[in-house]
N, C-alpha and C positions, 0 to 999 in steps of 0.2 A: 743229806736226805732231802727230797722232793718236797714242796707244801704238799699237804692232801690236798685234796679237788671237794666241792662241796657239789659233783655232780650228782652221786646217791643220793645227799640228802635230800638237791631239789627232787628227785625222783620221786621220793617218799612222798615228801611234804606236798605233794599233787593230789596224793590216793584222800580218799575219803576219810580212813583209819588205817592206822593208829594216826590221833592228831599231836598226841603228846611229844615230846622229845624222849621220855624212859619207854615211852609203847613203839618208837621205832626201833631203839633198840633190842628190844626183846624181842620183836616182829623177826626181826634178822635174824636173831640168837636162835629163836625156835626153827626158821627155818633152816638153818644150819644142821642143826642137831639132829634134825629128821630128815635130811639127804639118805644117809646110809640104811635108816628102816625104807624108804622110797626106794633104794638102792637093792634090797635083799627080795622087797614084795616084786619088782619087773625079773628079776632073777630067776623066782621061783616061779614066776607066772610064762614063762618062756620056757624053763626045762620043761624035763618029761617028768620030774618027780611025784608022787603020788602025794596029794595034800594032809594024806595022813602023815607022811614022816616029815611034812615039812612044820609040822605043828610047835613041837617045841621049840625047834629054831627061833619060829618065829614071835612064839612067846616072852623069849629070853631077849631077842631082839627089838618087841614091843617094850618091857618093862626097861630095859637098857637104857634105850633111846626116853625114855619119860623121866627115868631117875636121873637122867644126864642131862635132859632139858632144863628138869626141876633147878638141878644144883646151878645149871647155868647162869639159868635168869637169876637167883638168889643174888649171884657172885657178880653179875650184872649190876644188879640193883645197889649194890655195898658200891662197886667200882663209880658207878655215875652219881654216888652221892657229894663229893668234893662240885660237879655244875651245878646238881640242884641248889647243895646250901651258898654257892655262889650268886645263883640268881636270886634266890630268898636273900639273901645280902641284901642284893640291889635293889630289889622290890621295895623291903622295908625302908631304906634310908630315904628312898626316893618318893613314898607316904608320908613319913615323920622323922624324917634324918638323925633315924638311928644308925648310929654309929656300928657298925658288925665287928665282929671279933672272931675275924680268919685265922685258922694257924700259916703261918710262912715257912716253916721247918721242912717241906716235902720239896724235893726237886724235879722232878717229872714237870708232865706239860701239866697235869689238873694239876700239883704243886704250886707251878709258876702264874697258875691262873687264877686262884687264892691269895697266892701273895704279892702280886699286881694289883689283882681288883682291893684287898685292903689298905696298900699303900695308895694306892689311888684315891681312891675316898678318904682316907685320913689327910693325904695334902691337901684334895678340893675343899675336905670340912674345915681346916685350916687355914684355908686363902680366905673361904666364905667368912669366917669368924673375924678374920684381921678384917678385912672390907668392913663387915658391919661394924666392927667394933670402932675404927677409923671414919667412918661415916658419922655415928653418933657422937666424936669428937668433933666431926667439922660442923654437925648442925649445931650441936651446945655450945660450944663458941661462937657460932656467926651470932644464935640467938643476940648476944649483951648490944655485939656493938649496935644489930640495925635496931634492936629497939633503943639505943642512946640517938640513933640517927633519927626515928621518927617522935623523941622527947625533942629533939632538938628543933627540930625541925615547925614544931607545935611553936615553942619558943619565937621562934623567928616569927613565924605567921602572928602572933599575939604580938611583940614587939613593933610587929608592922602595922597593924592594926593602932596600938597606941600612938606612933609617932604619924599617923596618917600617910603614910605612904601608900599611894596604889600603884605603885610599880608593876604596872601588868606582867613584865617578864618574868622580872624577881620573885614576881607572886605564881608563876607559871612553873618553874625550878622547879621552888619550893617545894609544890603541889607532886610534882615526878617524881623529886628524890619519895617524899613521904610513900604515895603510892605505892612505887616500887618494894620500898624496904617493907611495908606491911604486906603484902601477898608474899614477898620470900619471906618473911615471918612463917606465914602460914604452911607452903613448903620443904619447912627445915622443921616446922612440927610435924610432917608429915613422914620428913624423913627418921625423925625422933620417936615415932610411933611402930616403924618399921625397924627397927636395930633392937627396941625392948624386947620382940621375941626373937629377931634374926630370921625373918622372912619377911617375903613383900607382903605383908597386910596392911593397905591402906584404908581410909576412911575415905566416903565417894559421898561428897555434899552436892546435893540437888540446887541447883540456879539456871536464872532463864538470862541470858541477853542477844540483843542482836548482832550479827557476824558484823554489821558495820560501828556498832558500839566494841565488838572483841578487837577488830582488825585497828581501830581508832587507840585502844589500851595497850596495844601491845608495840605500837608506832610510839606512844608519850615514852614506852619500857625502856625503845631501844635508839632514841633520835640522840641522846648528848652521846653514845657508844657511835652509834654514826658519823655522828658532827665529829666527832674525834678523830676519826680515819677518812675523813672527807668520801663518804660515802653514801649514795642518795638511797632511802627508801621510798618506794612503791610500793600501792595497793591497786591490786586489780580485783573485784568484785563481779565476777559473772553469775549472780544472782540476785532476786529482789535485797532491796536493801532494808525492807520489813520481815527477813528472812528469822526466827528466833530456834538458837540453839536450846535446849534443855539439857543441861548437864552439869560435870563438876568446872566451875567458869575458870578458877583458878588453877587447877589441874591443864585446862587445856592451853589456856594462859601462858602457862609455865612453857608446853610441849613447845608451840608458836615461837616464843621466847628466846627460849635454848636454839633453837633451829635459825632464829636469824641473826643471834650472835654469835653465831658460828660461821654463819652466810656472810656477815661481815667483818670477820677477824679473817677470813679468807680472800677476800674482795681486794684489788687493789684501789687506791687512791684515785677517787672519781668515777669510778663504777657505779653499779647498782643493784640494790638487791627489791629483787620483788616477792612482796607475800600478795595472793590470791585466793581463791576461792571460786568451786565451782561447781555445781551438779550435776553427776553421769548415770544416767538411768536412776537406780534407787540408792546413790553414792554419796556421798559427800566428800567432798575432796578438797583439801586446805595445802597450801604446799610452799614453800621458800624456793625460791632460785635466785643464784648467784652466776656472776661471771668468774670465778677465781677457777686457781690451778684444776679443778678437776680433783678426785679421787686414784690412789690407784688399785687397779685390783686386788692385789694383795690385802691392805689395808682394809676393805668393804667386807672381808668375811670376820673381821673384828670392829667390826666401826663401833655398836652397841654393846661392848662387851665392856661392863664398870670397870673405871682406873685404868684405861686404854685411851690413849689419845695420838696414836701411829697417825694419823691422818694428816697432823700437825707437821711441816717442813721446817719452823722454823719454833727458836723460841718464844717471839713473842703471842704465837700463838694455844700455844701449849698452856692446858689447864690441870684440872685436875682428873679428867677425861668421863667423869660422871654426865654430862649435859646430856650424850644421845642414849646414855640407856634410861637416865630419867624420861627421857623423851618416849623414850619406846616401854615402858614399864607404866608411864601413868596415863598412854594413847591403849594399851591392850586393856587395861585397869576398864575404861571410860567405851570398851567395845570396840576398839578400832583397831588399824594395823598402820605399821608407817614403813614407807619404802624409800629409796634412793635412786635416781637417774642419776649416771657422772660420768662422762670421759674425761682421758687426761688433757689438760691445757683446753676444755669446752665448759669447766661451771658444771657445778651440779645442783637439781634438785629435790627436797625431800617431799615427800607427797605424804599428807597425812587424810586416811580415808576412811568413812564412819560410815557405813550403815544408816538409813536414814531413822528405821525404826530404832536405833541405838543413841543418837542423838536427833532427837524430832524435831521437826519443821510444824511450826504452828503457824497460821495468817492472823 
């Protein structure tokens, strides 16, 4: 058997009314049903018969065609109830992810379209549950150690302190490691906050700093992950350097972050990765480029999709593939949207862009 064609439908769905899906079909049904009264009135309107003997004919032929319409649409309306409470299905889950409970027992096509769409929802609610619930493991555990790292770390700065050491570098460390591990503190309670109901509800804390104080925090985040792969970072700043963001600092912190430790776990040895900055009409535009392999296309229609890390060629790159949808879940959070430029073997980069009225520019 042929697919059907969804040429009628677009036909329909042009006309003004019916706008419904059940009012198109009935539309049909009725016209249907009333061809053959259509059919007798040109009949008789063409003979010679006298309108008096045509009367009860057409009586019987009137009431026929309405009682036959009636039952139609009825019998319509029972039959297209398997899409409606299909799309009431979807509706609701997709307000408050309620679970629907289709029967699967019919075989037919609205059979098979019932018991698709419930097995389908019941995986995706399933996958979603193991992720969050796998999530809220990997934050409650990271929580002990980085807070052991920034006890410790207090220790040292105090022991240094006591023995007089001003070891500028050692005391320069110090100060990254601590840094660091306290805003993924914050974070992983962010992520912790989001697993108790099993949706992205985050909390969005209001802070002000400047793009050359951000771009400066986020260079201390990622310079020993650099130094490690012998890989240079760049900042290019095409705007005032009295430029002040208002928003969540650590949130965007975070996006920045993820996006150039990915720029340089992809980078080969002695490259460069550039973070930037810049303003396009009423845009703001923050963005990583790297020189590494490229994306492939494939790969870029799941790039953002949690516990996907296809992007990855090799092991040592490979994570836990959470980074770019954190990345793109706490830039959409904070008003914004993030993109990707990439061919293969040319480096890609991701462009994260704000609205200015969404994170404001003050002088």
């Amino acid at each position: 058997m042929s697919e059907p064609s969804l040429t009628l439908y677009r036909l329909l769905d042009r006309l003004p009314w019916p706008r419904s899906y059940s009012g198109k079909l009935f539309f049909v049904a009725f016209l249907g049903t009333h061809l053959p009264l259509l059919g007798v009135l040109v009949y008789v309107a063409l003979s010679e018969w006298a309108f008096a003997d045509v009367v009860p004919l057409l009586i019987v032929v009137v009431v026929g065609t309405l009682v036959a319409a009636g039952l139609t649409l009825w019998a319509l309306r029972q039959l297209i109830a398997p899409v409606l409470t299909t799309a009431d299905a979807l509706e609701r889950y997709a307000a408050d992810d309620t679970l629907p409970d289709l029967p699967e027992t019919f075989e037919d096509a609205a059979g098979q379209l019932m018991r698709h769409t419930q097995r389908t929802i019941t995986q995706l609610d399933d996958s979603l549950r193991f992720k969050n619930r796998l999530l809220r493991v990997l934050a409650h555990d990271a929580r002990t150690p980085l807070a052991s790292i920034v006890t410790a770390t207090s220790i040292i700065q105090t022991n240094l302190d006591d023995m007089g050491n001003d070891d500028p570098e050692l005391r320069e460390m110090s100060d990254i490691i601590q840094r660091a591990a306290r805003y993924q503190l914050r974070l992983f309670e962010d992520l912790m906050q989001t697993t108790r109901s099993d949706a992205a509800h985050f909390q969005v804390r209001e802070d002000k700093v400047t793009l050359h104080t951000l771009m400066d925090l986020v260079l201390d985040d990622m310079r020993l992950l650099a130094e490690g792969r012998d890989v240079d970072l760049a900042v290019n700043l095409e705007t005032a350097d009295h430029m002040i963001v208002e928003t969540d600092v650590t949130k965007l912190r975070q996006v920045l972050g993820n996006l150039v430790s990915n720029a340089i776990k992809f980078s080969d040895p002695g490259s460069r990765v550039d973070l930037g900055a810049t303003v396009s009409a009423d845009t703001l535009l923050l963005y990583v480029q790297d020189r590494g392999p490229g994306i492939d296309p494939d790969a870029r229609e799941r790039l953002f999709e949690p516990f996907n890390d296809q992007a990855a060629s090799d092991a040592d790159a490979r994570g836990f593939g959470v980074g770019l949808w954190v990345s793109q879940t706490f830039t959409h959070l904070l008003g914004g949207d993030i993109d990707v430029e990439s061919r293969p073997g040319q480096g890609s980069t991701f462009i994260v862009h704000f609205p200015l009225e969404a994170i404001r520019e003050t002088t």
